[in-house]
N, C-alpha and C positions, 0 to 999 in steps of 0.2 A: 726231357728232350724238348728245343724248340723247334718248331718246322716253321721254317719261312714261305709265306705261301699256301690258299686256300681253295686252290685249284683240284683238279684230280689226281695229279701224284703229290700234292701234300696233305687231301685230303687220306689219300690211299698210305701216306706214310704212318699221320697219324692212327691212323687204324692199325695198321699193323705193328706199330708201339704199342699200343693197348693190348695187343695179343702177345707181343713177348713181357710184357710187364711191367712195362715200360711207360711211366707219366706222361702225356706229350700236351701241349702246347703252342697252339696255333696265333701266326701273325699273320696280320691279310692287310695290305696300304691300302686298298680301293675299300669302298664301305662296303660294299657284297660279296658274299660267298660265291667264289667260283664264276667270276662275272668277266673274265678277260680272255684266254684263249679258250678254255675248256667249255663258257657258252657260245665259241662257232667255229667248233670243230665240227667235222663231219660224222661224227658218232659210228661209226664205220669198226665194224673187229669182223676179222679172217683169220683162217688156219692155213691160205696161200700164202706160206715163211718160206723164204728160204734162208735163213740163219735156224739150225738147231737149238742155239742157246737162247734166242726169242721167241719159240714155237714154247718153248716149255714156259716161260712167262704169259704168253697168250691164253695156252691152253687154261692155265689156273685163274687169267681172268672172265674169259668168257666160261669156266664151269661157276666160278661165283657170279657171274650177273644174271645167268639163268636162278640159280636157288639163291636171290639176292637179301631175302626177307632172313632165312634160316641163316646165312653168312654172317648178315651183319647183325642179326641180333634185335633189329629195327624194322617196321611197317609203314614209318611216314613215307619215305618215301625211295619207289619203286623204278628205273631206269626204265623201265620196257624192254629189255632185251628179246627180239624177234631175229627168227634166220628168214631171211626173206630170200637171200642168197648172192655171192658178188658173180658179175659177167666182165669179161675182162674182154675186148672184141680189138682185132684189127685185120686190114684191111693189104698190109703188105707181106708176101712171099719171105721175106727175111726175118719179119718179127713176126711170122706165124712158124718159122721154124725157132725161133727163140723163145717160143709161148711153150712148142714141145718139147724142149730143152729141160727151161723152170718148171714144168710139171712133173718130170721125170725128177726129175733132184725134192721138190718136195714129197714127190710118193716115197723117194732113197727115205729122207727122213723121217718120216711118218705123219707128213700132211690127210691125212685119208678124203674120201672123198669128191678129187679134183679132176675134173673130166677135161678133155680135148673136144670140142662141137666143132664140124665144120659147116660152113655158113649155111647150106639148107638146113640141117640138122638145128641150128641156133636158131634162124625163123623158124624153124616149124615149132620150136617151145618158146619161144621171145616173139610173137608175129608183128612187132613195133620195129623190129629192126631193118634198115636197109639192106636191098641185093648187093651194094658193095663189101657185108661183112663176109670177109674171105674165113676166116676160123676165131674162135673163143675160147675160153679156159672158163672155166664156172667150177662152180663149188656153191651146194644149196644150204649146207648150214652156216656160213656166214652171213653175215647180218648185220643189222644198227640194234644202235639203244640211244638215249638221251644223256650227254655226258655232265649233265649238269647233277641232274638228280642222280646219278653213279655217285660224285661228288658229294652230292648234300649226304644224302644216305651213309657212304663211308664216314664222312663227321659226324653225323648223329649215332652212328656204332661204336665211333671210337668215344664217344662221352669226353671228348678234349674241350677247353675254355676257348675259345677261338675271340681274339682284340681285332677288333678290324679299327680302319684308319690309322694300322699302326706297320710305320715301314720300318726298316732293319736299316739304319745310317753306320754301323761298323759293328767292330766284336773288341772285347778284350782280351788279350792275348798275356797270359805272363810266362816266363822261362818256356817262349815259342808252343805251353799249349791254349786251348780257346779255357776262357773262365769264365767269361758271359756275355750275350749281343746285347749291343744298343739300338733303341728301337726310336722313334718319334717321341714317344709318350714316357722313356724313361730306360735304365736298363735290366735286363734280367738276368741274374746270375745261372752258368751252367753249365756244365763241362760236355754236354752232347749237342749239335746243333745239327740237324737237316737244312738244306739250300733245294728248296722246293719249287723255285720263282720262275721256273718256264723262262720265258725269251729274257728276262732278267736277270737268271741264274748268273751270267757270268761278271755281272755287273755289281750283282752282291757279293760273289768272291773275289772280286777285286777288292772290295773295303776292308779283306783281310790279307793281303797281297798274292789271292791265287790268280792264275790265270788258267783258267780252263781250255778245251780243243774245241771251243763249241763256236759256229755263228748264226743268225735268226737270217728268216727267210719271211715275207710277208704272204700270208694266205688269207682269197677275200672267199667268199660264201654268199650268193645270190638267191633270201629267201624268199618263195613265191606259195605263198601259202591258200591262194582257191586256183587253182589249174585244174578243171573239170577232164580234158585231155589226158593229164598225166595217169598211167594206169598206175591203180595202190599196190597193186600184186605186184610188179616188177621188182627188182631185184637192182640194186644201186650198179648200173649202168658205166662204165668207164672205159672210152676209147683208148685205148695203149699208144696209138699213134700222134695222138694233139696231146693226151692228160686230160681233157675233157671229160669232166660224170656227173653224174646226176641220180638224184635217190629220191625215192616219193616220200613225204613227209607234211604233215597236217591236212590240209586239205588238194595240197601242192606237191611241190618237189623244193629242195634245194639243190642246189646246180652251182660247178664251184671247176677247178682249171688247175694242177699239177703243173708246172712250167717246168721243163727238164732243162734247161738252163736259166739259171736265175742269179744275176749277183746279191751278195749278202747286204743283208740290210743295216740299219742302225735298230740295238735295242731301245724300246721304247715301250710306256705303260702304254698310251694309247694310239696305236699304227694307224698313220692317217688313209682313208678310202681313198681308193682309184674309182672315180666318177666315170671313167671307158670302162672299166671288168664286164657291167652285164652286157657290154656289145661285145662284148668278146666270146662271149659261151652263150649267147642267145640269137644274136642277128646271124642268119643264114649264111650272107655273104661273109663271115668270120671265116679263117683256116680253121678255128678252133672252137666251133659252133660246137652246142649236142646235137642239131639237127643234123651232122653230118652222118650219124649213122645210126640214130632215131628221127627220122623225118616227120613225124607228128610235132618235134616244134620247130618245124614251116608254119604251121597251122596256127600254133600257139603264136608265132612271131607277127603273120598275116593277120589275127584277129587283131590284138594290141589290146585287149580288155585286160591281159593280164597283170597285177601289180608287182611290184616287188621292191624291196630293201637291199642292201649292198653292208654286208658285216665282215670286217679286217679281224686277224688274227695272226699269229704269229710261230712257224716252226722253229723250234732251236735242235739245230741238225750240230753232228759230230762229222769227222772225216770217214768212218766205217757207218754211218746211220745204226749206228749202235749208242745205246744210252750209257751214260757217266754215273755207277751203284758203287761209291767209296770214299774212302775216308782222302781228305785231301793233308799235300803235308803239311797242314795246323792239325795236330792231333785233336782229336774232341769235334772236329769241323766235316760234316759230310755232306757229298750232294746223289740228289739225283734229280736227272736234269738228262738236256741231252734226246730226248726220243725222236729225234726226228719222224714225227707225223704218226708214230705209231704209240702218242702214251696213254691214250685211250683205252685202247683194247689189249696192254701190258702194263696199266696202272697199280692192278693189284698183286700180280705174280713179280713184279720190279720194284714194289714196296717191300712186301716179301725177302727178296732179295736182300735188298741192303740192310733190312734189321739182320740178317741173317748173316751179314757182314761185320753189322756192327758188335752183334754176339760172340762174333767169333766161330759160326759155326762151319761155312762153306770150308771143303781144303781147295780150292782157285776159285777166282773170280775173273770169267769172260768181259764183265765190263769194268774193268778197274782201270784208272785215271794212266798209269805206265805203264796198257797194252800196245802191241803194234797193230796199227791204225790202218787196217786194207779195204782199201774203197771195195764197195759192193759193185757185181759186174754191169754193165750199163747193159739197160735195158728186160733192168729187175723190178718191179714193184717197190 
């Protein structure tokens, strides 16, 4: 099998080729391992789903990044998976009845865990939070980890050859099925091919005339790595009402901005920076400041000692925010792709997956390329 793609779910396919028995072989265009969206993503896994068919993908990656050493077989290297816990806070009467809505539908499905706080009840366990947080939704065993080393780690268990600076320029195709991709560096003959390229997924199955449901969204991540301020204990912080959150990380936080309306972007290897994003989720007078309902960065914003970096990455969302696990019609050609913002924390249950597709063994497939496509209800996670 080749997997196009060195990121986390090509990392996570090849691995899971090696566990159905499967030969796999890794291409990666940029010279680094895992060096494009999956190092600035927000490392973020939760069991607040409301899709059943993704809760059970989640579940199986967050029990493997807890016992990640026994999973994969491998010691080098460790993700950190911690439940530090998500808070989920807003401020208005209507999406605090919609917060107790989603929580009810995830308990239906067996989210466990997922409390309702109302805003005293939140500060008196969060004491960083503003008296305007009217209600929360929280859940203490979700958590980060580092998606890179999830990444490294799955390729060093999968024992794959991984070619970097080697891009996928088309496939061959004979009597309409795939017989081998052409790569930069030459071609390799093979009748299974994974399309693992993230925001470029759709770009590579075009060189074989698919068109995929998918389009990319640009997401930037604001690292500030000594914030003396930011408490480590905290729990990755996310206003419901801007998309505004924030997660303590190194000696800082990262701090990053959900945009509920966003037009689609151009794919691209490397998504150029918006030089305004950290006044947007930092300067107070923002709508969409974190200080709006952590006011500790007032403080952080008033001092101005603090540094920071500005990292672009890239979502590739589908019309259901449901990911694409199947074979496309070039027989031998498959993808998966598609996570809209959640392939992180359903890397390895979504690898999973499609070997388990590619086997032959599911009897349906929830994410298959000629489902019907129903937007998730607004004002869902």
């Amino acid at each position: 099998m080749v997997v196009i793609g060195a990121g986390v779910i090509g990392a996570a396919t090849a691995f899971a080729a090696r566990r159905a028995g499967i030969e796999p072989v890794v291409i990666e265009a940029r010279p680094a391992l895992a060096a494009a969206t999956t190092a600035v993503a927000t490392g973020a896994f939760r069991l607040q789903q409301n899709d059943p068919d993704e809760l059970v993908l989640v579940r199986e990656t967050v029990a493997a990044s807890h016992d990640f050493a026994a999973f994969t077989g491998q010691s080098t290297y460790d993700p950190g998976a911690r439940a530090c816990g998500l808070l989920l806070l807003t401020t208005d009467p209507d999406r605090a009845a919609v917060q107790r809505h989603v929580v009810a539908h995830q308990r239906s499905i067996g989210a466990d865990g997922v409390e309702i706080l109302h805003g005293d009840e939140a500060r008196r366990r969060f004491p960083y939070l503003s008296p305007d947080v009217l209600q929360a939704r929280f859940r203490a065993d979700d958590g980060v980890l580092d998606p890179r080393l999830l990444a490294l780690g799955l390729l060093a268990g999968s024992h794959a050859p991984v070619v970097t600076g080697c891009r996928a320029v088309g496939f061959d195709i004979v009597s309409g099925a795939l017989t081998g991709v052409r790569t930069s560096l030459g071609t390799i003959q093979t009748r299974c091919c994974v399309i693992a390229a993230g925001p470029v997924s759709g770009v590579v199955a075009g060189l074989a005339g698919v068109a995929l449901p998918i389009h990319v969204l640009r997401r930037h991540r604001v690292v500030m790595p000594d914030v003396p301020l930011v408490p480590a204990w905290a729990p990755l912080t996310y206003d419901e009402d801007t998309g505004a959150h924030w997660r303590a990380g190194l000696k800082g936080a990262y701090v990053l901005l959900s945009h509920q309306e966003q037009a689609p972007d151009e794919a691209v290897d490397d998504p150029a920076v918006d030089p305004t994003f950290p006044y947007q989720v930092l300067d107070p007078a923002s709508p969409t400041a974190v200080a709006r309902l952590s006011p500790f960065w007032r403080d952080v914003w008033r001092d101005g000692s603090a540094s920071w970096t500005v990292q672009c990455g890239m979502y590739t969302v589908t019309p259901d925010y449901r990911p694409l696990l199947d074979e496309t019609p070039v027989p031998g050609l498959y993808v998966n792709t598609g996570y809209s913002g959640h392939g992180v924390m359903t890397s390895i249950g979504g690898a999973r997956h499609l070997l388990d597709v590619i086997t032959g063994r599911p009897a349906e497939n929830p994410f298959a390329l000629d489902r019907q496509f129903v937007p998730p209800p607004a004002g869902t996670l």
